[in-house]
C-alpha positions in Angstrom: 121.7 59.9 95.4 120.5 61.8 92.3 122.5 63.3 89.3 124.8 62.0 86.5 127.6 59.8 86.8 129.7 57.9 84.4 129.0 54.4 85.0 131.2 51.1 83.9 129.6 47.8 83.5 131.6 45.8 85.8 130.4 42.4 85.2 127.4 40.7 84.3 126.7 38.0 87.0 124.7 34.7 85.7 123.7 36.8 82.4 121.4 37.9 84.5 122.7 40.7 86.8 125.1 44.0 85.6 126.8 45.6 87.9 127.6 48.9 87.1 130.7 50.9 89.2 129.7 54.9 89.4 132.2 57.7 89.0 132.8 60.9 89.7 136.0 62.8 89.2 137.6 59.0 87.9 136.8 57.5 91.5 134.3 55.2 92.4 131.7 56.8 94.6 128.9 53.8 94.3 127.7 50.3 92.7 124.0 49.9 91.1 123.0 46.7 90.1 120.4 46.2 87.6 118.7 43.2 85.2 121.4 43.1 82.4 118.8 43.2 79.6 117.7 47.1 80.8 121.8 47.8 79.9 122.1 49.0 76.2 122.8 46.1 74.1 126.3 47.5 73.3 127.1 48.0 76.4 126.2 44.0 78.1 129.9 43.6 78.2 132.3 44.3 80.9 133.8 47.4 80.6 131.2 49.5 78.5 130.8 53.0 79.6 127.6 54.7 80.1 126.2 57.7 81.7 123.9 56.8 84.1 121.2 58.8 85.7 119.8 58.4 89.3 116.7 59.8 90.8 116.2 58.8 94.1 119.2 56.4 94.3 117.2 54.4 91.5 118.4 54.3 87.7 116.3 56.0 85.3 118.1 56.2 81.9 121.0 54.9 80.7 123.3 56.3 77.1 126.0 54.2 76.0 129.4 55.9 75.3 131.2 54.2 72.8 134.1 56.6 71.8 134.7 57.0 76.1 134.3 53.2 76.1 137.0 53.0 73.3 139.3 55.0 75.0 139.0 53.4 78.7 140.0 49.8 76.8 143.1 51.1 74.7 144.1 52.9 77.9 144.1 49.6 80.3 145.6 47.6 76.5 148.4 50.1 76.8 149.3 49.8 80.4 149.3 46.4 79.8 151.7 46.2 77.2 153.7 48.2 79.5 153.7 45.6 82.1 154.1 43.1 80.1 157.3 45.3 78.5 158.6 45.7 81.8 158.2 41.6 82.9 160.1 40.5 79.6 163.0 43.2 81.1 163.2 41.7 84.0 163.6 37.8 82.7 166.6 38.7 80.7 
């Protein structure tokens, strides 16, 4: 697998382990797991965005994407709110 893919950190198992969810056309296509500490220090949280380069299946660079990471998290915040909207509806 080679090319560039928008990757999301999905968790970071044991501080020790990020594993990182590939996309392509906003569908997950593959998982990489790599030792947390080669992750951009902005992005060692869940839920950073990066763009992620493979060669040969294996990671060779990484760029964090902080205004995409931005806008994934106030995206999920406001869908969210809408369930939450839609629950307090309901209990009325």
């Amino acid at each position: 697998m080679d090319g560039t893919y928008t990757g999301v950190v999905d968790r970071i198992e044991d501080g020790e382990i990020a594993v990182i969810l590939l996309e392509e056309d906003e569908q997950v296509i593959e998982q990489v797991d790599i030792p947390a500490d080669r992750l951009p220090e902005p992005a060692r949280t869940d839920g950073g965005v990066l763009s992620v380069t493979l060669e040969d299946s294996e990671v060779v660079s990484m760029e964090y994407r902080p205004d995409a990471t931005r806008e994934r998290r106030e995206s999920v915040q406001e869908k969210l709110d809408r369930l939450s909207e839609r629950l307090s509806d309901r209990e009325e």
